[in-house]
C-alpha positions as YAML, in Angstrom:
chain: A
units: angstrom
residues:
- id: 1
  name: UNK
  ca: [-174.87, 173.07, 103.06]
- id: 2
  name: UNK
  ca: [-172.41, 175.45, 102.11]
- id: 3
  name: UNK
  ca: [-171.69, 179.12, 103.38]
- id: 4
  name: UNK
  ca: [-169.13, 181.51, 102.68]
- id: 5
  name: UNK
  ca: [-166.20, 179.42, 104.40]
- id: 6
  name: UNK
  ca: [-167.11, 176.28, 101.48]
- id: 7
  name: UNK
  ca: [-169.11, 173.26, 102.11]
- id: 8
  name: UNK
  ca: [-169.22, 171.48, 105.88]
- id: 9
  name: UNK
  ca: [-166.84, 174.32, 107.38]
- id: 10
  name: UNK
  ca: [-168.57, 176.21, 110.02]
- id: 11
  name: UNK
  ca: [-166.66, 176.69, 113.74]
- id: 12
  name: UNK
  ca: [-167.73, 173.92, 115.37]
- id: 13
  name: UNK
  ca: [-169.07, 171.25, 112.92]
- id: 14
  name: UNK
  ca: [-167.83, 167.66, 113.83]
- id: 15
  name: UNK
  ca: [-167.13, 166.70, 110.44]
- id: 16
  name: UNK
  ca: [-165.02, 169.63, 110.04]
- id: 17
  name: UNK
  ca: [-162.78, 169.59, 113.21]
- id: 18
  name: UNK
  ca: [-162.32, 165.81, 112.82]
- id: 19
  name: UNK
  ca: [-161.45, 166.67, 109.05]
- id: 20
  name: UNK
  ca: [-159.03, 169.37, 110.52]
- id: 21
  name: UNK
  ca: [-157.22, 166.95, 112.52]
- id: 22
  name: UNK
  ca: [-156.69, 164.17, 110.05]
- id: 23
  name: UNK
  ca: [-155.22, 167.11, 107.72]
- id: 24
  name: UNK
  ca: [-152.66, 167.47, 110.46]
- id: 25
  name: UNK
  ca: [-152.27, 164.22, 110.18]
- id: 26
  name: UNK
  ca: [-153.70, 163.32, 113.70]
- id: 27
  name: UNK
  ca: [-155.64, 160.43, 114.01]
- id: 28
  name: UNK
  ca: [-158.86, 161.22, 117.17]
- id: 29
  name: UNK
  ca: [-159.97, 158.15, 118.69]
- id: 30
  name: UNK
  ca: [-161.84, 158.99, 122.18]
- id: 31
  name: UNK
  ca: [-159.89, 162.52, 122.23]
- id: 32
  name: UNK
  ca: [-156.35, 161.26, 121.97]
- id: 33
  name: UNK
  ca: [-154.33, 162.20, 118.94]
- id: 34
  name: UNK
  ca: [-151.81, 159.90, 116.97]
- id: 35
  name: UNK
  ca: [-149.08, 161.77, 118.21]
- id: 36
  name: UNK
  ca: [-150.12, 161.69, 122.19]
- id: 37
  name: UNK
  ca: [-150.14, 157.94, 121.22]
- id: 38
  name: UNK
  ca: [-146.49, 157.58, 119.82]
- id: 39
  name: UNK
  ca: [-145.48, 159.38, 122.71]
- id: 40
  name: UNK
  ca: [-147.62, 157.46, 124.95]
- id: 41
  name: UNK
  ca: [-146.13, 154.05, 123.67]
- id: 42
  name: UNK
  ca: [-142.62, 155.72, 123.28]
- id: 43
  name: UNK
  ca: [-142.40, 155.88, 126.92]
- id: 44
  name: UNK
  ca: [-143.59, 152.66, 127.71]
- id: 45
  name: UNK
  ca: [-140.38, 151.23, 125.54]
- id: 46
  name: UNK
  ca: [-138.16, 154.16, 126.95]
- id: 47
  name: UNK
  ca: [-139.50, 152.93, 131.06]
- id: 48
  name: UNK
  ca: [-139.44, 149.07, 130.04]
- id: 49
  name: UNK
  ca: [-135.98, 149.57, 128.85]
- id: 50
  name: UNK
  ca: [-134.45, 151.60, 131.29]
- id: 51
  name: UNK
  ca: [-135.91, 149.48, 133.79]
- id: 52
  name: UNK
  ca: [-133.54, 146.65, 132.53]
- id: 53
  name: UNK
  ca: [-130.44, 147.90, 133.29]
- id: 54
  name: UNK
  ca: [-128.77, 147.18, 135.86]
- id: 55
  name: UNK
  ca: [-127.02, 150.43, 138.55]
- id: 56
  name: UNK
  ca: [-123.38, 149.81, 138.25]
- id: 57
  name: UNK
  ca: [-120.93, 149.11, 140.65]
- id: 58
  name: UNK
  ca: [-118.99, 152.53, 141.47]
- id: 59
  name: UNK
  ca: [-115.95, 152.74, 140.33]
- id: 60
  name: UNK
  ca: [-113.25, 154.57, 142.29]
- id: 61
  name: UNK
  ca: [-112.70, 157.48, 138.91]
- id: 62
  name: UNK
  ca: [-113.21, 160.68, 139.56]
- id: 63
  name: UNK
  ca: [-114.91, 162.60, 136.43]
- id: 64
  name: UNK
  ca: [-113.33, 166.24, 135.47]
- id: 65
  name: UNK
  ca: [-116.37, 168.21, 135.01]
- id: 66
  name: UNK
  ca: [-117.74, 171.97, 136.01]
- id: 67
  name: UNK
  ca: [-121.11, 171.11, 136.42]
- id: 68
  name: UNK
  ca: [-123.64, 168.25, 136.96]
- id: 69
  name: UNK
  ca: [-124.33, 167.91, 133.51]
- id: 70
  name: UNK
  ca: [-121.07, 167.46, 132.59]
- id: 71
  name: UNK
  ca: [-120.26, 164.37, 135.07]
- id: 72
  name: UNK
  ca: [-123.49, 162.88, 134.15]
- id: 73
  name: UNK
  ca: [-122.33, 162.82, 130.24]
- id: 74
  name: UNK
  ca: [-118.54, 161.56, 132.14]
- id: 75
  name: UNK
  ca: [-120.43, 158.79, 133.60]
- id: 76
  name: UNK
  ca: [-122.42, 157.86, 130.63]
- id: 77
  name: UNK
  ca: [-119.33, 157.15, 129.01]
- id: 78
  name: UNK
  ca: [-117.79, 155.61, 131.63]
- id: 79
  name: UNK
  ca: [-120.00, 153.15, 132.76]
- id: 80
  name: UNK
  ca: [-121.07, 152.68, 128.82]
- id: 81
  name: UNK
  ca: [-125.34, 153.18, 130.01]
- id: 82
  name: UNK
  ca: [-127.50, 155.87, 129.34]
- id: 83
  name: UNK
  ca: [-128.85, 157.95, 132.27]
- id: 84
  name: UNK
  ca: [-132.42, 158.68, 132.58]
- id: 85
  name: UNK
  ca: [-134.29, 161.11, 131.50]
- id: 86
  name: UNK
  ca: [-135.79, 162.88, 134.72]
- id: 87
  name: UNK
  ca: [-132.49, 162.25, 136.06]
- id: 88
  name: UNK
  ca: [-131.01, 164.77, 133.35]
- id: 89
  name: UNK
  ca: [-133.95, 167.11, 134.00]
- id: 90
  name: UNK
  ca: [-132.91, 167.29, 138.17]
- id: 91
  name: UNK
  ca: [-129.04, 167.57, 137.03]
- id: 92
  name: UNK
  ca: [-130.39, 170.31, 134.67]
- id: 93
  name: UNK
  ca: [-132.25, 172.33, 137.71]
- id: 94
  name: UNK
  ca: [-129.18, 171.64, 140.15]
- id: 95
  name: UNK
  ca: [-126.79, 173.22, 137.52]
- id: 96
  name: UNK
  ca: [-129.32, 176.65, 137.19]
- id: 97
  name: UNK
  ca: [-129.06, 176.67, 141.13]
- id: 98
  name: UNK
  ca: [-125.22, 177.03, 141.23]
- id: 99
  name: UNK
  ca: [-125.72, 180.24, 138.99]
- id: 100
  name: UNK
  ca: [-124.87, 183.47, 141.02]
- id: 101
  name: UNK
  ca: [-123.75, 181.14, 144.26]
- id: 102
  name: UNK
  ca: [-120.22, 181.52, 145.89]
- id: 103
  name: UNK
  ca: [-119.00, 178.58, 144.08]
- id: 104
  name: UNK
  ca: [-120.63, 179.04, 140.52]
- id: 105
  name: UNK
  ca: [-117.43, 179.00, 138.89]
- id: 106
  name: UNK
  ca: [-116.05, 176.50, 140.65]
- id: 107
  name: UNK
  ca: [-115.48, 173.05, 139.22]
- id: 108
  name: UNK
  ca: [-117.92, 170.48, 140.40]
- id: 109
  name: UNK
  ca: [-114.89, 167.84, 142.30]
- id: 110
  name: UNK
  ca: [-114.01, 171.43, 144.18]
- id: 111
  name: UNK
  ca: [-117.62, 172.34, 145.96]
- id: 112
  name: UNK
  ca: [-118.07, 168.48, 147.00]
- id: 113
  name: UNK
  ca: [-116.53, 165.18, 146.88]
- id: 114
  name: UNK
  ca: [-116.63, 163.45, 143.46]
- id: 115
  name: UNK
  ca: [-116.84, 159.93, 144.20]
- id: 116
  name: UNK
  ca: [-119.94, 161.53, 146.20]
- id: 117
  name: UNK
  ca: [-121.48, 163.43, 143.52]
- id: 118
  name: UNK
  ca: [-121.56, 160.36, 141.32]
- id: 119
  name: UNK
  ca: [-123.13, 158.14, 144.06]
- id: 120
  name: UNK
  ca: [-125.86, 160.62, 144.29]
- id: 121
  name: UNK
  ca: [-126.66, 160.16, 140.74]
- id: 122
  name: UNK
  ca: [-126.47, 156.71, 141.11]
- id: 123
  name: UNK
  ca: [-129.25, 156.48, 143.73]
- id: 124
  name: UNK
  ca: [-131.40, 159.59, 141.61]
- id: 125
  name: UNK
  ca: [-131.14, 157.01, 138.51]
- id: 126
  name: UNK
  ca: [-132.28, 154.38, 140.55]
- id: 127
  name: UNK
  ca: [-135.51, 156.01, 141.66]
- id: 128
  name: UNK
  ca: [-135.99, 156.70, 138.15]
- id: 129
  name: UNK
  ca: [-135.70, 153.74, 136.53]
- id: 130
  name: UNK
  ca: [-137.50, 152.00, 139.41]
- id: 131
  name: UNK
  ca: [-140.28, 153.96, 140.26]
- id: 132
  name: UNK
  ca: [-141.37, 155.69, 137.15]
- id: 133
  name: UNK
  ca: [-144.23, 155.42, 135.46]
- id: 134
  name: UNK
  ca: [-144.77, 155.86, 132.08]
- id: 135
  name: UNK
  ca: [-147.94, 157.92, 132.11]
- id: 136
  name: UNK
  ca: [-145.72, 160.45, 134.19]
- id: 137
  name: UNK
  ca: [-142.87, 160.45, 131.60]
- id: 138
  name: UNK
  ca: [-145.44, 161.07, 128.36]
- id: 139
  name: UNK
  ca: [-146.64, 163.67, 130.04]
- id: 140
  name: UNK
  ca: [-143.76, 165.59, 130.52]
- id: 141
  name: UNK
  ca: [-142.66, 164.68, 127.23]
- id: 142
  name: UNK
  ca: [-145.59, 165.93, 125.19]
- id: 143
  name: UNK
  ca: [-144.95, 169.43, 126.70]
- id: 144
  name: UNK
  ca: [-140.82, 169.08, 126.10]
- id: 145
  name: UNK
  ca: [-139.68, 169.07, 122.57]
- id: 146
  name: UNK
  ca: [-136.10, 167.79, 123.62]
- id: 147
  name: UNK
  ca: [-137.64, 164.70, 125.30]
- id: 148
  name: UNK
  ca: [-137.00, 162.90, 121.46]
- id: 149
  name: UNK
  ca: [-132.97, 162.96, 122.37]
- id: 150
  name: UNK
  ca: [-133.97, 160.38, 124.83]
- id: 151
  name: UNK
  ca: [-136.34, 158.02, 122.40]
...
């Protein structure tokens, strides 16, 4: 059958949209594409792993930093372990919230205690790597292209 659009191409045809998709290099298998599955089993190795390690002991250090993203990067290389994902993403949120406050400009160890400030992350990172499932996380990942920093 062929019409103006070439042989097997009319909207709708399911030779043609599963044809479509394996030109994009997708792979459908009961309506989930080879990249949703990457991602999918991405996350389980991200969770799995993050699950593993251990919350540290604090240490008394105070971190120099301006903002919450900054003392989470000063912890990552302090206590040599990566920080979790969603944990960034809340850091990320409580940083745009300082923007146009009294204290915007103000360094981080100046608004509140930073032996505090690091504690809090602490327990944040603990939910996280505790409680989170991995369903959760590909979701959130297939609708942020940054999540692949954290892969």
């Amino acid at each position: 059958m062929e019409d103006d659009k070439g042989p097997m191409k009319r909207k709708g045809h399911g030779r043609f949209e599963k044809g479509k998709a394996k030109e994009r290099g997708e792979l459908i298998r009961d309506g989930i594409t080879r990249k949703t599955e990457t991602i999918i089993n991405r996350a389980n190795i991200y969770q799995e792993y993050m699950k593993k390690i251990p919350i540290p002991s604090p240490v008394p250090n105070t971190i120099e930093c301006k903002t919450w993203g900054e003392l989470a990067l000063g912890m990552e290389e302090l206590y040599k372990q990566p920080l979790h994902y969603l944990t960034y993403a809340i850091l990320k949120e409580w940083d745009k919230s300082r923007v146009g406050g009294d204290n915007e400009k103000k360094a981080l160890g100046q608004v509140m205690n930073p032996l505090l400030a690091q504690a809090t992350i602490w327990c944040i990172e603990q939910v996280h790597r505790c409680t989170t499932s991995s369903q959760y996380l590909a979701n959130l990942w297939l609708s942020d292209p940054g999540y692949v920093y954290f892969c």
